[in-house]
C-alpha positions as CSV (number, residue, x, y, z in Angstrom):
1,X,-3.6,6.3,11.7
2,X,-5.6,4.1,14.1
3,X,-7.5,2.6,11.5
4,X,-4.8,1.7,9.2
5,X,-3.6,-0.6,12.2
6,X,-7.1,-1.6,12.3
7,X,-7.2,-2.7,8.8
8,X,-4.4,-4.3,8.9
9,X,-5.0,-6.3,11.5
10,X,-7.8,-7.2,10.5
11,X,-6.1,-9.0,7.6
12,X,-4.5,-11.4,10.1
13,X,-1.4,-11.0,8.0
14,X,1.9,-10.9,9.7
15,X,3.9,-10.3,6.8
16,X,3.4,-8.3,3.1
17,X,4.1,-12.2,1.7
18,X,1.1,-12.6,3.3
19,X,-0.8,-10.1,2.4
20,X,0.4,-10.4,-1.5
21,X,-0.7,-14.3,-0.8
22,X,-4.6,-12.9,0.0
23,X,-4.6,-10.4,-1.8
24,X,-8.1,-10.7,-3.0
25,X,-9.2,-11.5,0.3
26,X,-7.5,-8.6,2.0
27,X,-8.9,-5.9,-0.7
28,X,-12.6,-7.2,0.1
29,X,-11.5,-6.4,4.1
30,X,-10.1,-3.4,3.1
31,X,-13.0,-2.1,1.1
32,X,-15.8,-3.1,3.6
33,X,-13.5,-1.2,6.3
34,X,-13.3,1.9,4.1
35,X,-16.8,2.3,3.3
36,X,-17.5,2.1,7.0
37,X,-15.6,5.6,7.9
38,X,-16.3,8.7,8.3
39,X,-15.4,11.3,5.2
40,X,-12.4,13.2,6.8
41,X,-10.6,9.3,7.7
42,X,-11.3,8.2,4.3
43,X,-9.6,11.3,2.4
44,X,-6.5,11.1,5.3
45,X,-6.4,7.1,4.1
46,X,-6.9,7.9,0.5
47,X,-3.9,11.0,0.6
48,X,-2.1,8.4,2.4
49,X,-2.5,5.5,-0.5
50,X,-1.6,8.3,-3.0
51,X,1.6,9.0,-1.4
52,X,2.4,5.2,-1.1
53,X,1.8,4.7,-4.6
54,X,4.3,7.5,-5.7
55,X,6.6,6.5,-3.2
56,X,6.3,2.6,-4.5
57,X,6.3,4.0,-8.0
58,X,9.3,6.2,-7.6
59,X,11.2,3.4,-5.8
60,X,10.4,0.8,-9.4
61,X,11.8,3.4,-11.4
62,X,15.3,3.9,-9.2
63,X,15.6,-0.2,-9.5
64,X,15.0,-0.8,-13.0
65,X,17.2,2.5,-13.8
66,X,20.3,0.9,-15.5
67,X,23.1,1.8,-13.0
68,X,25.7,4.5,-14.2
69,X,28.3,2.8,-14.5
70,X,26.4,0.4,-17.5
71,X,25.4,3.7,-19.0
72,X,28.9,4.5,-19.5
73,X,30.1,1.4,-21.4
């Protein structure tokens, strides 16, 4: 987990505003970060991007479900 920190401080984003605002410039820092690790970091970081992503996924689906009570009507 140490290097996530160290990715993401290397950023020098406070906020995920910020990070969305550089986003481009923040992928190219996260790239050149990745490619610089060791094989057994790099799968732990990329199991732990997969499980973001279905997390964030699963997370859009429950808000744009419409709520029960509009289902009803």
């Amino acid at each position: 987990m140490q290097q996530v920190f160290e990715i993401l401080q290397a950023t020098e984003a406070d906020t995920l505003t910020q990070m969305r605002k550089n986003w481009l410039k923040n992928a190219k820092i996260f790239m050149a970060t990745y490619k610089n690790m060791d094989e057994e970091t790099k799968n732990m970081m990329t199991k732990t991007m997969e499980a973001l992503f279905v997390i964030i996924k699963n997370n859009m689906i429950e808000k744009l479900k419409p709520t029960e009570r509009k289902r009803r009507e």
